[in-house]
C-alpha angles and dihedrals in degrees: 000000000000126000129159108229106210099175123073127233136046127347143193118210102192110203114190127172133189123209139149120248125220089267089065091253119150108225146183138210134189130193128186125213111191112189134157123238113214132180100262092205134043114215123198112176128186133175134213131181123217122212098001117202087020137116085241092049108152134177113211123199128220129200137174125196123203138186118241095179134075096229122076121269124201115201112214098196134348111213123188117204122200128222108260093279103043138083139210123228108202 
């Protein structure tokens, strides 16, 4: 089972299963899963503008990343993606 959790804080999966026993019995069983969601990454952003006034002027956008968890993570690629108007220099 796969399901994207989008709301953090504690959850319940709730796994039941029907079946019939050797005496020809229908029966049921249900099993809970409590578990807690957190947020895997910690984002800070600031922002700083070069030459202001100026034909030059720049905004430059900083970002730290942090780890929330205890495991390792390993970040693939790291995309930053502009507001209609404005443009990325790599």
């Amino acid at each position: 089972v796969k399901y994207e959790l989008r709301e953090i804080g504690i959850h319940i999966l709730i796994c039941s299963a029907s079946f019939v026993d050797a005496d020809g019995e229908s029966r049921n069983m249900r099993k809970f899963f409590k578990f807690n969601v957190s947020n895997p990454l910690s984002m800070k952003s600031k922002s700083h503008t070069l030459a202001p006034g100026t034909a030059h002027e720049a905004v430059i956008v900083e970002t730290q990343v942090q780890n929330s968890t205890t495991g390792a993570l390993f970040l693939n690629l790291v995309k930053f993606n502009p507001a209609q108007g404005l443009a990325v220099d790599d």
